[in-house]
C-alpha positions, 0 to 999 in steps of 0.5 A: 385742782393743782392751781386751786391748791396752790392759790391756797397755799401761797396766799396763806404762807403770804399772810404769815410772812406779811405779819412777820415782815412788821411792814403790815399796820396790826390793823390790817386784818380789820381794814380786810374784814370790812373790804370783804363783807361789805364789797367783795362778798355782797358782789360775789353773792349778787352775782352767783345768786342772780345767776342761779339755774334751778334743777328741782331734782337737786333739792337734796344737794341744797338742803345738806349744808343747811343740815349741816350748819344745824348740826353744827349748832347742836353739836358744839353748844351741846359738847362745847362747854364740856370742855370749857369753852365760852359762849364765843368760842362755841360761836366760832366753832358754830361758824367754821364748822357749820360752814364748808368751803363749798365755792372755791375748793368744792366746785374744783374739786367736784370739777377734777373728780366728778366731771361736769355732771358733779358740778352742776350738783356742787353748785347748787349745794354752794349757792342754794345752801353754804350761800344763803346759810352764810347770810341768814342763819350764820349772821343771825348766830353770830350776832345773838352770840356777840350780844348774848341770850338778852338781845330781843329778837327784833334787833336780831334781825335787823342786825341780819336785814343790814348785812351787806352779803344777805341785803345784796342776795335779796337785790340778785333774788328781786333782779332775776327777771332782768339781765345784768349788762355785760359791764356790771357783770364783770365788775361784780365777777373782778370784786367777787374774785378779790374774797378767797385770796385776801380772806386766805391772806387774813388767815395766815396774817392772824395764823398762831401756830403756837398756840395750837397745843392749848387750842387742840381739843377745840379743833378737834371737836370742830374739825373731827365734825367738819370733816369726818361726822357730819359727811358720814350722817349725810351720808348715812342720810341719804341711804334712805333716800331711793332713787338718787343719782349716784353723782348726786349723793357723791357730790353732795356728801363731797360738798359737806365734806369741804374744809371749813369756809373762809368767810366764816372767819370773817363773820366771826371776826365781824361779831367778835367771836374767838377769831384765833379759834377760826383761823385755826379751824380754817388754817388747819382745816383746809390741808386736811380737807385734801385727804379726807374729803376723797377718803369720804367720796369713795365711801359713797355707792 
């Protein structure tokens, strides 16, 4: 976990410094963005989804982050223009708070406080739920917000069917019955390990801090339903559901209570919707993640 924070931590301090330094093009963000979302994510999704063994029993962890990304919706376009945000910035927070970053923190952090029972549950709630939300239901919300309430339905969706993370997910679904040779792997697993680090130097690169003042109210109703609302409804959730491992209901409250994910900054950049807002949700986010996050776990019985 100590590693895992302080990848974290580097990458992001490298991206401020790179933008500081003037060596790096203003441009250097979207050259990224496209890397991402169109090699390294679609390799990490048909990787991990190709890979995928399914325990029925898990069905609640898969669940959860759909529930929270539904919320989400819900709750930003119902208080967001209360205080004065755009359509975009809704979006943005929509993404990033919609989105947990249940893959590189989630699983490291399952690992060092459940053991590998938590694991086996943390890795169904990232593939099954933040994975295919992120392809599906995410792109869609990003896409209708960029183009506005007009866009016909039937350009939603093609916009979604030409996605590169959601086309690779259906190529790793329609290639389960077959093996991927030991070569193909690898090289799916060396792309897929390229996301994290440069997604996190794309957010220091675009990090203002100074601009957090007139941000605040945006943040704090992103991250006040990331990190504390939506882990407490789970929770509260999943009281009414008897016969649950406890390690289940411990790794799936701590797996919606991750920071927000990084690729959501990128679909939001993707789409044009308020990157600034999710970079800071991001930025801002994840070192609070490493002190609510256990908070919230100990209140699970």
């Amino acid at each position: 976990m100590g590693q895992v924070i302080g990848l974290l931590g580097v990458c992001l301090v490298l991206g401020v410094l790179a933008r500081r330094s003037g060596r790096f093009p203003e441009a250097t963000a979207s050259v990224f963005n496209v890397f991402l979302l169109n090699v390294s994510l679609p390799a990490l999704v048909l990787r991990a989804m190709h890979r995928l063994e399914f325990v029925p029993g898990l069905l609640v962890a898969a669940v959860a982050p759909w529930l929270l990304f539904l919320g989400s919706s819900a709750f930003m376009r119902l208080l967001g223009p209360r205080i004065g945000l755009s359509r975009e910035s809704v979006a943005a927070l929509v993404l990033t708070a919609g989105l947990g970053n249940t893959a590189f923190v989630g699983l490291p952090m399952a690992a060092a406080l459940l053991g590998p029972a938590g694991v086996q549950v943390a890795v169904v709630a990232d593939q099954l739920g933040s994975f295919l939300v992120a392809a599906t239901l995410a792109t869609l919300t990003a896409a209708k917000a960029n183009a506005g309430a007009s866009l016909p339905a039937r350009v939603l969706v093609r916009k979604v069917l030409v996605f590169a993370p959601f086309q690779a997910l259906v190529v790793a679904l329609l290639l389960r019955p077959f093996a991927f040779p030991d070569w193909l792997d690898a090289v799916l697993q060396r792309l897929g390990d390229l996301l994290t680090p440069l997604a996190l130097f794309i957010v220091g690169f675009q990090l203002r801090l100074g601009g957090l003042r007139k941000r605040a109210p945006a943040l704090a109703l992103g991250l006040s339903y990331k990190l504390v609302l939506a882990p407490l409804a789970v929770l509260a959730l999943l009281a009414f559901l008897p016969g649950l491992a406890l390690v289940v209901k411990q790794a799936t409250v701590l797996q919606v209570a991750m920071a927000p994910m990084v690729t959501a900054t990128l679909i939001a950049a993707e789409y044009e919707l308020d990157t600034e807002l999710a970079v800071l949700m991001v930025g801002v986010g994840i070192p609070l993640s490493f002190f609510t996050a256990p908070l919230l776990l100990a209140q699970v019985h």
